[in-house]
C-alpha positions as CSV (number, residue, x, y, z in Angstrom):
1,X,0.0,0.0,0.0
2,X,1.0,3.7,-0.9
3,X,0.7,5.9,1.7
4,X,1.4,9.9,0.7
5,X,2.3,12.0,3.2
6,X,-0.6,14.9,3.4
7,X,0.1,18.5,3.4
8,X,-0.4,19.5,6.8
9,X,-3.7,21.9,7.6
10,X,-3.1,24.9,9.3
11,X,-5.8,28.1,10.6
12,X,-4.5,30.7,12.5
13,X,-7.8,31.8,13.0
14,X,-9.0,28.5,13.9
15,X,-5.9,28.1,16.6
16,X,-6.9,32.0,17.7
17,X,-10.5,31.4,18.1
18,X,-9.6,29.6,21.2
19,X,-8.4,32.4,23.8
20,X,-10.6,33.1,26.6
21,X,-13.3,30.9,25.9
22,X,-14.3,28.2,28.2
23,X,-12.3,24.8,28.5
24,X,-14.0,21.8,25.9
25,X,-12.3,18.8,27.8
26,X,-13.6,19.6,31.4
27,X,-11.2,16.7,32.7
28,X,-11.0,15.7,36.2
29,X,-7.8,18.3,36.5
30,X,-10.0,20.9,34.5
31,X,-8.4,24.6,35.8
32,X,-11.8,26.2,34.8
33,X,-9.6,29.6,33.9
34,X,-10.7,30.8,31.1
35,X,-7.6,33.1,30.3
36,X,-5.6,29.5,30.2
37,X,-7.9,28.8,27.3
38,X,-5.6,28.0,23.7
39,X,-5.7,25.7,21.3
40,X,-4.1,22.6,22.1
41,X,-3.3,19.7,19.4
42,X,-3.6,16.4,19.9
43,X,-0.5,13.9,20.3
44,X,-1.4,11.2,18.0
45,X,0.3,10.2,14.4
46,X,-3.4,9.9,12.7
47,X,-3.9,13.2,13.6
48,X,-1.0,14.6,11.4
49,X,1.3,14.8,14.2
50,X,5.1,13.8,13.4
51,X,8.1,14.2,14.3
52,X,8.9,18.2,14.6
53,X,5.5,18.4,13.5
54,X,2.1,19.1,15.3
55,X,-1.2,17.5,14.4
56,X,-3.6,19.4,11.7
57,X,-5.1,22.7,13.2
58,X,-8.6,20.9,13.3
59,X,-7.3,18.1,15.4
60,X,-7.2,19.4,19.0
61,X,-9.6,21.3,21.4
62,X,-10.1,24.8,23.4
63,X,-8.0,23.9,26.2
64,X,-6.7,25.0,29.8
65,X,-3.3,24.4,31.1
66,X,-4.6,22.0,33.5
67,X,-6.5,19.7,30.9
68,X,-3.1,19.7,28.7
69,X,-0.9,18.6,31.3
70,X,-3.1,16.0,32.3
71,X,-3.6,14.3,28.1
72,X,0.7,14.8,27.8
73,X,1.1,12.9,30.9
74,X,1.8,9.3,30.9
75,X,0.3,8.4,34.4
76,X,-3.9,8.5,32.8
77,X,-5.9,5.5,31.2
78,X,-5.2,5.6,27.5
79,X,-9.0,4.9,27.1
80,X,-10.2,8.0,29.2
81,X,-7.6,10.3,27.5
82,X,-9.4,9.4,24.3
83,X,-12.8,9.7,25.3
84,X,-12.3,13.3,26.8
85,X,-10.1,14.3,24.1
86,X,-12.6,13.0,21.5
87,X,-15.0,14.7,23.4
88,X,-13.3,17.9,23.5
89,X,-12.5,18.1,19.7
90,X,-15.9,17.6,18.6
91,X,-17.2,20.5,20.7
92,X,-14.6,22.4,19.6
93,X,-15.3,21.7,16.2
94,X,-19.4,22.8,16.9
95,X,-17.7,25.9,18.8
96,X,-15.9,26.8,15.5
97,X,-18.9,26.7,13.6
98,X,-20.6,29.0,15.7
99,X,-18.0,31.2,15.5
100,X,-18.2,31.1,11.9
101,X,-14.8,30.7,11.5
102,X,-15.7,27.0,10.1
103,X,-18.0,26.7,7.6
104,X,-19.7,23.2,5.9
């Protein structure tokens, strides 16, 4: 199988769209400060991300500090990670397309 590397997506606008709104993942070690709030990628190869290279501007969430330290760290259950992170993402996504700054 041929598998061609894809140009990488990138949004400034998108990533931008993120500060001071309210965190999407709400995870157990949510900071619930607002002003924390930026766009944080996801850590995963289908994603986009490589090496020296972050995931696609789509593939992440709105974000706090405390929420990003806890989906880097090695210490939670890969299946909760994705759940909340999955989670976060697609109401992310919905956020975007009230902001009209994503449009189907």
């Amino acid at each position: 199988m041929n598998l061609q590397k894809k140009p990488c997506w990138r949004s400034e606008a998108y990533k931008r769209a993120a500060f001071d709104q309210p965190c999407t993942m709400n995870s157990p070690w949510c900071t619930y400060k607002d002003e924390e709030t930026c766009f944080r990628h996801l850590n995963e190869s289908f994603a986009g991300k490589g090496k020296g290279l972050k995931a696609h501007d789509f593939a992440g969430f709105d974000g706090c500090q405390g929420c990003e330290d806890w989906y880097n760290s090695s210490f939670q259950d890969d299946n909760e990670k994705n759940w909340y992170s999955t989670r976060a993402m697609v109401r992310t996504i919905y956020r975007r397309l009230e902001q009209g700054i994503l449009k189907v």
